[in-house]
N, CA, C and O atoms as a MOPAC input file, in Angstrom:
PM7 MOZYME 1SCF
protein

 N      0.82100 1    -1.18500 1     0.00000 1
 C      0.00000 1     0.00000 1     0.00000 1
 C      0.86800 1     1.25300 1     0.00000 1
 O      0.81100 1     2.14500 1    -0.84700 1
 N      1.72400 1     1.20700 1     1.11500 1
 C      2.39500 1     2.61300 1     0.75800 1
 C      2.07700 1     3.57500 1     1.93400 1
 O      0.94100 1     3.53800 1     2.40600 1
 N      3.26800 1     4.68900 1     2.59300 1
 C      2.87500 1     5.46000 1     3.32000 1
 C      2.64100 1     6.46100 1     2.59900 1
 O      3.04900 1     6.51800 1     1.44000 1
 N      1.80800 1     7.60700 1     3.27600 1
 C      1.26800 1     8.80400 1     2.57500 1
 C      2.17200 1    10.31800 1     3.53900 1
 O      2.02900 1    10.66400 1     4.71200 1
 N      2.74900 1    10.69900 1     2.83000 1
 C      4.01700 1    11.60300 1     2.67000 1
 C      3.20100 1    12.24400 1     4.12200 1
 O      3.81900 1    12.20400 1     5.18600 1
 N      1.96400 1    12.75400 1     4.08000 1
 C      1.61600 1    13.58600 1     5.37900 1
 C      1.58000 1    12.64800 1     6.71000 1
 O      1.16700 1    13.19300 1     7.73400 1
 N      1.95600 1    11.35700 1     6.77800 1
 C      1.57200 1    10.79800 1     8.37200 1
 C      3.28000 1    10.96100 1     8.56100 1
 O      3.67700 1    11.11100 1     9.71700 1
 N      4.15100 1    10.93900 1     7.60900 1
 C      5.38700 1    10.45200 1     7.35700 1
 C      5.65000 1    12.04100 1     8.02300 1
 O      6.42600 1    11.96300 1     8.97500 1
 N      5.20200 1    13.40500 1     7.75400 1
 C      5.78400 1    14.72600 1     8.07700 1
 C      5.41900 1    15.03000 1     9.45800 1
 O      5.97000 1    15.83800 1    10.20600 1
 N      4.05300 1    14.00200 1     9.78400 1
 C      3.55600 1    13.79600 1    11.36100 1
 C      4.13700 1    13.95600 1    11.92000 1
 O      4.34800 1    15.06000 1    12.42000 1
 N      5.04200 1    12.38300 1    12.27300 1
 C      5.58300 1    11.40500 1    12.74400 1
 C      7.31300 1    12.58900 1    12.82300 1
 O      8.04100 1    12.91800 1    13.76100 1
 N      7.32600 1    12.75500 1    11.98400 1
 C      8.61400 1    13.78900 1    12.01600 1
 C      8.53900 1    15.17800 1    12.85700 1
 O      9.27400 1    15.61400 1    13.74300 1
 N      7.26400 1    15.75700 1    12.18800 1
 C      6.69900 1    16.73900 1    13.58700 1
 C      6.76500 1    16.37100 1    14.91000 1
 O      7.06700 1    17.36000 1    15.57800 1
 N      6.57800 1    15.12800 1    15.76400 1
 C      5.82500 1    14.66200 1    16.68500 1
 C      7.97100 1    14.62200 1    17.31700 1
 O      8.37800 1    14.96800 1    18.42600 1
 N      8.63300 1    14.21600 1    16.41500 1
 C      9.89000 1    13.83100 1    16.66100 1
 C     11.06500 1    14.84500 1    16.32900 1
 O     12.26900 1    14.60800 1    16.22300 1
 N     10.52200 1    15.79200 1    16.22300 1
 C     11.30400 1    17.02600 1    15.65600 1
 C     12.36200 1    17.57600 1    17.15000 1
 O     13.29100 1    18.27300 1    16.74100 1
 N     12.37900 1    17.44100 1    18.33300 1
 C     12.87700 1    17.62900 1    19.82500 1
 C     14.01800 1    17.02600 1    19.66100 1
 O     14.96100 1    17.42600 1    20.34300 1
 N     14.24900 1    15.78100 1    18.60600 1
 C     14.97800 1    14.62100 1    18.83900 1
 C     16.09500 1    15.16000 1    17.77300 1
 O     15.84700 1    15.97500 1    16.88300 1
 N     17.22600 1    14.63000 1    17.99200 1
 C     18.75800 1    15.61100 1    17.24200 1
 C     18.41400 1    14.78100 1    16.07900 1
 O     17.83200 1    13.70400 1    16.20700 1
 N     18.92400 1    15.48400 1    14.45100 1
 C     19.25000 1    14.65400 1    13.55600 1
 C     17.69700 1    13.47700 1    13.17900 1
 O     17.94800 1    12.29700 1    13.42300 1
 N     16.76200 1    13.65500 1    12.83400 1
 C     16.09500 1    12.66400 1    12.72200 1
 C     15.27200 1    13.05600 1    11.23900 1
 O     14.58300 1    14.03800 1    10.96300 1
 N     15.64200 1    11.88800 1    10.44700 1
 C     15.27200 1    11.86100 1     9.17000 1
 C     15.05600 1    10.84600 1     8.42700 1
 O     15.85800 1     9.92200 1     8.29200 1
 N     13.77800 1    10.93700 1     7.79000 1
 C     13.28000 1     9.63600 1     7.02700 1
 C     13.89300 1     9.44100 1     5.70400 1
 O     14.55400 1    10.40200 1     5.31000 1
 N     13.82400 1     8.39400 1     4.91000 1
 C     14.42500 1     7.90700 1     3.54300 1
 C     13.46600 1     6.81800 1     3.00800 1
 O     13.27800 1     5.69200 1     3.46700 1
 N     12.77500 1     7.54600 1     1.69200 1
 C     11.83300 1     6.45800 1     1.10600 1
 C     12.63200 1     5.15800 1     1.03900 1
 O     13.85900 1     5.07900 1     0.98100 1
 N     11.37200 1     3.71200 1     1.06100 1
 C     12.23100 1     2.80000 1     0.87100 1
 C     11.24200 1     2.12000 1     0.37400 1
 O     10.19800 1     2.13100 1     1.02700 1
 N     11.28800 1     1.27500 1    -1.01700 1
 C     10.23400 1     0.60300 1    -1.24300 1
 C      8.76400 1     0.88700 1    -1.03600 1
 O      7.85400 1     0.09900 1    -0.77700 1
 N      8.74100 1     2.43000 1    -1.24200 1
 C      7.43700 1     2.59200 1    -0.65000 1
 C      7.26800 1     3.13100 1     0.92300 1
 O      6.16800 1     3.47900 1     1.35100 1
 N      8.23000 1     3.15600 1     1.56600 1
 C      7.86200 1     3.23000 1     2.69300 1
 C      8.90000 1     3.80400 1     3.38200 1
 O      9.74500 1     4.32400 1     2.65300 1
 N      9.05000 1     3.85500 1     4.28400 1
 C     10.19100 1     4.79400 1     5.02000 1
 C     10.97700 1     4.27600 1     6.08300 1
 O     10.44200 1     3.36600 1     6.71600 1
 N     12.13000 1     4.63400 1     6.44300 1
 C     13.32700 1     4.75700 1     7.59700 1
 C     13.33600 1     5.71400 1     7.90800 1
 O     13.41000 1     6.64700 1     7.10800 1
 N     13.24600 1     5.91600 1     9.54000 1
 C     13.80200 1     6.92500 1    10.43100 1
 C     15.33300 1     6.61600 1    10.93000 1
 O     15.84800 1     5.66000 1    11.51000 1
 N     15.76700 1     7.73500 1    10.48700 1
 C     17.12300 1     7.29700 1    11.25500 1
 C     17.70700 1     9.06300 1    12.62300 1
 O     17.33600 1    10.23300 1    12.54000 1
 N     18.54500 1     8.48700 1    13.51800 1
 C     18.38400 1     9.57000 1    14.40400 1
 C     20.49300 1     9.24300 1    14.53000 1
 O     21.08800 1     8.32900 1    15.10000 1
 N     20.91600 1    10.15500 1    13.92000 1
 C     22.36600 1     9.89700 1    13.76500 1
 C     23.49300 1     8.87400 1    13.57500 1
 O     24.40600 1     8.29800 1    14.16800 1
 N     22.62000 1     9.04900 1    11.89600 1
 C     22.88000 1     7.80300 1    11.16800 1
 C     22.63400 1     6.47600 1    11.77200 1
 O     23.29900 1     5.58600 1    11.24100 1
 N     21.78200 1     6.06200 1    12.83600 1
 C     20.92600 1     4.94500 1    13.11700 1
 C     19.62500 1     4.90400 1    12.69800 1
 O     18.89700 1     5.88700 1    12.83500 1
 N     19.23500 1     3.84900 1    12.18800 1
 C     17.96800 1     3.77500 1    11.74100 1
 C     17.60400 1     2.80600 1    12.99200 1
 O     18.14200 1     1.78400 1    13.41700 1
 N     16.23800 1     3.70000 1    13.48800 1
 C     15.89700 1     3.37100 1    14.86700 1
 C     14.14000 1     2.71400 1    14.26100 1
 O     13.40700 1     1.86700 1    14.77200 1
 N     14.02400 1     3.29100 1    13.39300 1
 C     12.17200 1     3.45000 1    13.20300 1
 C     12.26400 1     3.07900 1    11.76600 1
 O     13.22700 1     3.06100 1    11.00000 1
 N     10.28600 1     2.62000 1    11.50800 1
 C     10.44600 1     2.38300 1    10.33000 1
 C      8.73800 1     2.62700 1    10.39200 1
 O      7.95300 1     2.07100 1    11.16100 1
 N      8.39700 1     3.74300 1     9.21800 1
 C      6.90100 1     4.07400 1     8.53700 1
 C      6.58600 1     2.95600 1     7.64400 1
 O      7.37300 1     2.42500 1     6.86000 1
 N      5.37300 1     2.65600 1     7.83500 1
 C      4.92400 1     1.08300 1     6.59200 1
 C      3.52000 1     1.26100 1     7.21700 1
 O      3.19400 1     1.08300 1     8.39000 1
 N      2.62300 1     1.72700 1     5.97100 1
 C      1.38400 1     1.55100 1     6.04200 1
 C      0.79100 1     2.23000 1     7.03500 1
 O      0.01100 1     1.74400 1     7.85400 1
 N      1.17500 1     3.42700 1     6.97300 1
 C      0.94200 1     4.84200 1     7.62500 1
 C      1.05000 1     4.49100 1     9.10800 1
 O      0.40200 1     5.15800 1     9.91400 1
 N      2.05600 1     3.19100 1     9.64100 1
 C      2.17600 1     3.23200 1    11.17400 1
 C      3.57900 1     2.82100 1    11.62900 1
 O      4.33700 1     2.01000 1    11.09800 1
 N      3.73200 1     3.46500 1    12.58500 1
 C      5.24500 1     3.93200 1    13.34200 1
 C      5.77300 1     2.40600 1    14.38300 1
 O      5.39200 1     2.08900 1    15.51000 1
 N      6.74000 1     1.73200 1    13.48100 1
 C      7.38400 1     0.81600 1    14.29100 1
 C      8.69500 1     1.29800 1    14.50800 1
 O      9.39100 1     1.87000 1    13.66900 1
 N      9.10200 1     0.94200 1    16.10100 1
 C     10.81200 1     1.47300 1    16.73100 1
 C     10.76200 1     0.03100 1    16.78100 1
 O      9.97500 1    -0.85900 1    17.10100 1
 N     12.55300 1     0.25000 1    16.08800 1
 C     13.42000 1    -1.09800 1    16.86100 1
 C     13.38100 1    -1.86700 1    17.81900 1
 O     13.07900 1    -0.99300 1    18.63100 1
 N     13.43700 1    -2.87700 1    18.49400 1
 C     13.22500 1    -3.72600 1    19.53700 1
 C     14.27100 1    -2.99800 1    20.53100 1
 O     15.15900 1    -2.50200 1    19.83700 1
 N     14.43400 1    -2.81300 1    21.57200 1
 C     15.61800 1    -2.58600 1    22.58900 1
 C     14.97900 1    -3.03300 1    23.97300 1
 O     13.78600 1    -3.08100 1    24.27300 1
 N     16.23900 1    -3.38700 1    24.83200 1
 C     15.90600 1    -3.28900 1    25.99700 1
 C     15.50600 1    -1.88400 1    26.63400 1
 O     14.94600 1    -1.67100 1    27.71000 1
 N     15.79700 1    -1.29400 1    25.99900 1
 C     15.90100 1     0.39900 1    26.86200 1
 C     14.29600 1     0.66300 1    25.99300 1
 O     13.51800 1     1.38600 1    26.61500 1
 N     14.04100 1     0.38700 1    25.29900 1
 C     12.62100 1     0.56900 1    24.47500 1
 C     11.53000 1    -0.24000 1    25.68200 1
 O     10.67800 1     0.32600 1    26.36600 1
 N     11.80700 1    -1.42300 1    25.67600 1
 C     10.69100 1    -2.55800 1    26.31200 1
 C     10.89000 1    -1.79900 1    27.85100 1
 O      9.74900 1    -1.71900 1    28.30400 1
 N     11.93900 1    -1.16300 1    28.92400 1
 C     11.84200 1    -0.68200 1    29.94500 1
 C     10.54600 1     0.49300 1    29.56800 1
 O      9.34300 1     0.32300 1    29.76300 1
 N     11.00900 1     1.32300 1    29.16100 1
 C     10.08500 1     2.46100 1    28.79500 1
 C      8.58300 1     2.05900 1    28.61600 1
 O      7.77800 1     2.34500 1    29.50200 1
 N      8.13900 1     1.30800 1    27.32200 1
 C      6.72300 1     0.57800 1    27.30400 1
 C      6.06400 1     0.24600 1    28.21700 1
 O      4.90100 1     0.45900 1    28.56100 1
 N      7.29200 1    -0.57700 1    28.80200 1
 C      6.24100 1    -1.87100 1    29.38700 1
 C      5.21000 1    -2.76500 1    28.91000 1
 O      5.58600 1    -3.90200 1    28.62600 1
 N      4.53800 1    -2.61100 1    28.82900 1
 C      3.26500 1    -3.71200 1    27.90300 1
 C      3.32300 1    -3.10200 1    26.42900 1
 O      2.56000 1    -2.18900 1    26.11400 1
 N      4.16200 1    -3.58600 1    25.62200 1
 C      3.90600 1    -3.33800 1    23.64200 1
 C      3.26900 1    -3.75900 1    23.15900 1
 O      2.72200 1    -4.51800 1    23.96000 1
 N      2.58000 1    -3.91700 1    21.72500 1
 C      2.39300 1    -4.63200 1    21.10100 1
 C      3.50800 1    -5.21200 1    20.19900 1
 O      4.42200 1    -4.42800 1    20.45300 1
 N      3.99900 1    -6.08700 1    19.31300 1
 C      4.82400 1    -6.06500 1    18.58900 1
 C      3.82900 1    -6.84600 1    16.92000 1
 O      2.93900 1    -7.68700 1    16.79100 1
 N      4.29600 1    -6.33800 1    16.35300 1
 C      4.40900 1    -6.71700 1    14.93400 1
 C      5.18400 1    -6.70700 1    13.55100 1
 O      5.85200 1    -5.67500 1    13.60700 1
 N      5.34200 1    -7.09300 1    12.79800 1
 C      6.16000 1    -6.98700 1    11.94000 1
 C      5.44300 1    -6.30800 1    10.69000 1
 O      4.47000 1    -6.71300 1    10.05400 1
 N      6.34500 1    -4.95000 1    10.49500 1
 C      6.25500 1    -3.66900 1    10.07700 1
 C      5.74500 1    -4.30600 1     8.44600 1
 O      5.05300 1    -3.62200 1     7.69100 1
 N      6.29300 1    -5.91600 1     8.03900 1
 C      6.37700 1    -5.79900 1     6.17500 1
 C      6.37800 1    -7.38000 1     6.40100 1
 O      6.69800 1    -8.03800 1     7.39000 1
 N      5.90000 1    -7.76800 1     5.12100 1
 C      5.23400 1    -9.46600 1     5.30400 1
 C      6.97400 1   -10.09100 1     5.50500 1
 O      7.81600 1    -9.56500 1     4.77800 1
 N      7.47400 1   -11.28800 1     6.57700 1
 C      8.01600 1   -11.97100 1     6.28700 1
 C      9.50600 1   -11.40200 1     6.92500 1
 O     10.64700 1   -11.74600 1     6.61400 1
 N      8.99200 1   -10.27600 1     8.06000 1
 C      9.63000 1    -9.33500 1     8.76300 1
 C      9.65100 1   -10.07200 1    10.25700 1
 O      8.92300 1   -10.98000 1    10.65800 1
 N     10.91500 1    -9.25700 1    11.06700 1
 C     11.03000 1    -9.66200 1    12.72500 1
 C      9.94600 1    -8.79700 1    13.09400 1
 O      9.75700 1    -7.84000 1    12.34300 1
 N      9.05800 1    -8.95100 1    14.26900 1
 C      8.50300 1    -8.04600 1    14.81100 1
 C      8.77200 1    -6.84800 1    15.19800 1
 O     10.00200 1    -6.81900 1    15.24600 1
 N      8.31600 1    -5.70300 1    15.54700 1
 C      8.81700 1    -4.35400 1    15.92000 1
 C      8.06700 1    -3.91600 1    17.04100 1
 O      7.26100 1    -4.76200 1    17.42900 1
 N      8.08500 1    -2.82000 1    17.70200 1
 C      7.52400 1    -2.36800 1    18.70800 1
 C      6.45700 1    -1.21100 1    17.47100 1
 O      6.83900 1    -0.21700 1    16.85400 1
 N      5.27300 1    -1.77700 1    17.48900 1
 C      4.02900 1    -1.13400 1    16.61600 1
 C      3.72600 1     0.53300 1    18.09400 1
 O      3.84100 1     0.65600 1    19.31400 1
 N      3.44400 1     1.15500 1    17.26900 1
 C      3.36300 1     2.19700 1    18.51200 1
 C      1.57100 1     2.81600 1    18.18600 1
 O      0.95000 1     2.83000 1    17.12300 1
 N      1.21800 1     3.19500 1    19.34000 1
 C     -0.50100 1     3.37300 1    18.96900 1
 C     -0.55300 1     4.77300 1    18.90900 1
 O      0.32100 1     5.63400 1    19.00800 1
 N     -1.66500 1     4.81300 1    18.74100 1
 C     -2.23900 1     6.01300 1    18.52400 1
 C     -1.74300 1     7.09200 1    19.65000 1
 O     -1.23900 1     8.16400 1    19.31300 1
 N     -1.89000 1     6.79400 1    20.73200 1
 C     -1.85200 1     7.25600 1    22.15100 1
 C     -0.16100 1     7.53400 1    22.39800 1
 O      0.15100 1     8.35200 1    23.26300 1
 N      0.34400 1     7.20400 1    22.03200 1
 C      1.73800 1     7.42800 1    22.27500 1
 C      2.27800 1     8.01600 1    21.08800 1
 O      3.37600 1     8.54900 1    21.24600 1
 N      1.71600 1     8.05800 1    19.78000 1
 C      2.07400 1     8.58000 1    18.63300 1
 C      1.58800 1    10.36700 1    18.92200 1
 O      2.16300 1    11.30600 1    18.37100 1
 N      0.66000 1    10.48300 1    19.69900 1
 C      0.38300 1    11.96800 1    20.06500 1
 C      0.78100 1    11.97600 1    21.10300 1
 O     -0.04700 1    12.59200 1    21.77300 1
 N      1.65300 1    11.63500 1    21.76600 1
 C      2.61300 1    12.24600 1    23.12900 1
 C      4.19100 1    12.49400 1    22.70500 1
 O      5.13900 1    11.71300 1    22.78500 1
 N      4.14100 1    13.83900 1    22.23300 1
 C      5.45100 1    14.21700 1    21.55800 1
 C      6.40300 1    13.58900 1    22.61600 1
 O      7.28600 1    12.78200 1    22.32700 1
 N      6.08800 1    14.12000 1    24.09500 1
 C      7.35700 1    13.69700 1    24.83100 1
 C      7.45700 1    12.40800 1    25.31900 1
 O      8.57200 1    12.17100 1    25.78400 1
 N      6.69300 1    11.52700 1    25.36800 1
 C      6.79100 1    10.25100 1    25.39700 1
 C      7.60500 1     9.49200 1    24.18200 1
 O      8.78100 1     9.18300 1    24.37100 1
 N      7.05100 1     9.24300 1    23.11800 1
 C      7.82700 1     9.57900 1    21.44700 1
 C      9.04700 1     9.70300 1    21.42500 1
 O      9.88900 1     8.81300 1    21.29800 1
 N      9.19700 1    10.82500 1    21.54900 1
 C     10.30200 1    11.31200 1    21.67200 1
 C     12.13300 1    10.51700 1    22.99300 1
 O     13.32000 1    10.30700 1    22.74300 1
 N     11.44100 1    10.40800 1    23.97800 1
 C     12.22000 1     9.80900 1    24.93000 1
 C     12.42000 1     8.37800 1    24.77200 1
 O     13.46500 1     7.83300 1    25.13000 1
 N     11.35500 1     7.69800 1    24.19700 1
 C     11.01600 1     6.64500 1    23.02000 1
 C     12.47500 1     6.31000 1    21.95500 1
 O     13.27100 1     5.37200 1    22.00100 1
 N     12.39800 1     7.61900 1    20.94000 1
 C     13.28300 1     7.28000 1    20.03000 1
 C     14.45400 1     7.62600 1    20.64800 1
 O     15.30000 1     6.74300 1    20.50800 1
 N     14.94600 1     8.86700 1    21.47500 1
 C     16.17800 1     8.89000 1    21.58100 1
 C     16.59500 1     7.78700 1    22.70100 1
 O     17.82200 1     7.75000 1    22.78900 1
 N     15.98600 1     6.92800 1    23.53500 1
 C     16.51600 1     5.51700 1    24.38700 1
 C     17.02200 1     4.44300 1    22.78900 1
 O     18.15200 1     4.06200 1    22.48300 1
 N     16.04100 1     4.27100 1    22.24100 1
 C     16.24100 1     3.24000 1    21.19900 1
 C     17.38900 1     3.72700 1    20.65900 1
 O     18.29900 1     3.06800 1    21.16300 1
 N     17.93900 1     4.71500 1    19.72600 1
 C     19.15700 1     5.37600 1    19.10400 1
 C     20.26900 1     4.92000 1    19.75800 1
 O     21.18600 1     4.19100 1    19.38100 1
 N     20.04200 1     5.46700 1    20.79800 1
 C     21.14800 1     5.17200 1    22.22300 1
 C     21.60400 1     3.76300 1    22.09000 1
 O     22.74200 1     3.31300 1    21.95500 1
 N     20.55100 1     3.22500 1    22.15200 1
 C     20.86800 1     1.64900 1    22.90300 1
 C     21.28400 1     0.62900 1    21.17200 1
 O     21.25400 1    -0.58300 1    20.96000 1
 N     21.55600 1     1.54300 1    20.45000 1
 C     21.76600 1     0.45800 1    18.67100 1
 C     22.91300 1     1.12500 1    18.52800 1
 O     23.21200 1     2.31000 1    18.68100 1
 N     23.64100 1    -0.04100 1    18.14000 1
 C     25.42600 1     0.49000 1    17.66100 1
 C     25.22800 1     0.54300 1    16.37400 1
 O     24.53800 1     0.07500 1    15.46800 1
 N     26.32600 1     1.49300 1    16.67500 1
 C     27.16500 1     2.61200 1    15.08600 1
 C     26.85000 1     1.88800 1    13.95300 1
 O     27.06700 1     0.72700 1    14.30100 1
 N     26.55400 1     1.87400 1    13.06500 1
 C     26.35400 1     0.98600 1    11.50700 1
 C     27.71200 1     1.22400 1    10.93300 1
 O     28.23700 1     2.33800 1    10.91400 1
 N     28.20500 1     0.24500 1    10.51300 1
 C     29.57300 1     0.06800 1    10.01900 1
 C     29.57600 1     0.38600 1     8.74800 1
 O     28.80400 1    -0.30400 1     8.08200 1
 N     30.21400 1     1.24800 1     8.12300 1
 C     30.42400 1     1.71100 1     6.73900 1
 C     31.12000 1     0.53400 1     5.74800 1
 O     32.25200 1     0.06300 1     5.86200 1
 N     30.06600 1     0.19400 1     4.71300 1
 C     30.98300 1    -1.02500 1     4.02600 1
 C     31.85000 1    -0.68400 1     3.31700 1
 O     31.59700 1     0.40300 1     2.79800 1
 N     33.10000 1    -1.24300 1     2.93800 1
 C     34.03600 1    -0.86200 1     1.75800 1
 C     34.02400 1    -1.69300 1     0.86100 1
 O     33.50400 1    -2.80800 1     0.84800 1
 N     34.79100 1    -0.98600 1    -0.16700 1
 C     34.65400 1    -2.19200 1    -1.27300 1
 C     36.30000 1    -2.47900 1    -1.39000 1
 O     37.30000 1    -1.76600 1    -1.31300 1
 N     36.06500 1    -3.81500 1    -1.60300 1
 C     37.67400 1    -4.08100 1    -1.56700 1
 C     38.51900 1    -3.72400 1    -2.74100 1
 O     38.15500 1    -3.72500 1    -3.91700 1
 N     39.68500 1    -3.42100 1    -2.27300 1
 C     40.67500 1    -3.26400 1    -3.10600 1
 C     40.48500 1    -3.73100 1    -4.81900 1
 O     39.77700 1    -4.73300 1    -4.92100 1
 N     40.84100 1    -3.34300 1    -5.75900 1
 C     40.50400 1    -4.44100 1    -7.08000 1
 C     42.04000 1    -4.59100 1    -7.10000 1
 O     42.96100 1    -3.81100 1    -6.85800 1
 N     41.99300 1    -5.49500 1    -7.36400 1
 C     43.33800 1    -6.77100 1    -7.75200 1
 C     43.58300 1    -6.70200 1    -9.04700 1
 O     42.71300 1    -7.08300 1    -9.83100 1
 N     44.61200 1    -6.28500 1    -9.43900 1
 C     45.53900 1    -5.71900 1   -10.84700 1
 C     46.41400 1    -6.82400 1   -10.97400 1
 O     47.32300 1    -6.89500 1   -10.14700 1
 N     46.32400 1    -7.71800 1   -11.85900 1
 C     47.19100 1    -8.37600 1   -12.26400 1
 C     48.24500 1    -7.84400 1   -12.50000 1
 O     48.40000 1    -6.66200 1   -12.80700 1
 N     49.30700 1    -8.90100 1   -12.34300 1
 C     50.83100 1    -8.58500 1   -12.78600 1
 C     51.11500 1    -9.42400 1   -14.08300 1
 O     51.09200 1   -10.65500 1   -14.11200 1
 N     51.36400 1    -8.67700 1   -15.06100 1
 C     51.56800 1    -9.58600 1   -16.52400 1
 C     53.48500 1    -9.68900 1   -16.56100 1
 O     54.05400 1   -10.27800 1   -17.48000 1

């Protein structure tokens, strides 16, 4: 189906407190990332954060589902917490926190024959 660009500018409104936080179409659908971590993910106009321990302290009772068919589950976030900027918010920056650095891939060397 597809997210619709205005829940996507929401969701960014609602998270705008939070340093660095920016979505990237993907297949239709979107990544949040909050300094260069991708913490969140928009799919079908609803807001899943990464799994963390520092996430599940905060919750307490989640729902989880998986954001795209054939996916790990995610922490699905409701309505009720999607309009509590500062809840949200303390939300994404624990999750950010608690996910290590993404490793920059290289490409290897190319190998030049010796004739």
């Amino acid at each position: 189906m597809g997210s619709q660009a205005s829940f996507v500018e929401f969701a960014l409104d609602q998270l705008s407190a939070c340093d660095d936080v920016i979505a990237k179409k993907m297949f239709g659908e979107y990544a949040l990332y909050m300094s260069g971590k991708m913490f969140a993910l928009i799919c079908d106009d609803q807001l899943f954060i990464k799994p963390t321990t520092a996430g599940r302290e905060l919750l307490g009772t989640v729902t989880e589902a998986p954001p795209y068919p054939q996916a790990k589950p995610w922490y699905l976030i409701d309505s009720e917490l999607l309009e509590d900027r500062e809840g949200l918010t303390t939300l994404a920056r624990a999750t950010a926190a608690a996910l290590p650095v993404p490793v920059k891939k290289t490409k290897p060397a190319s190998r030049k024959s010796k004739s």
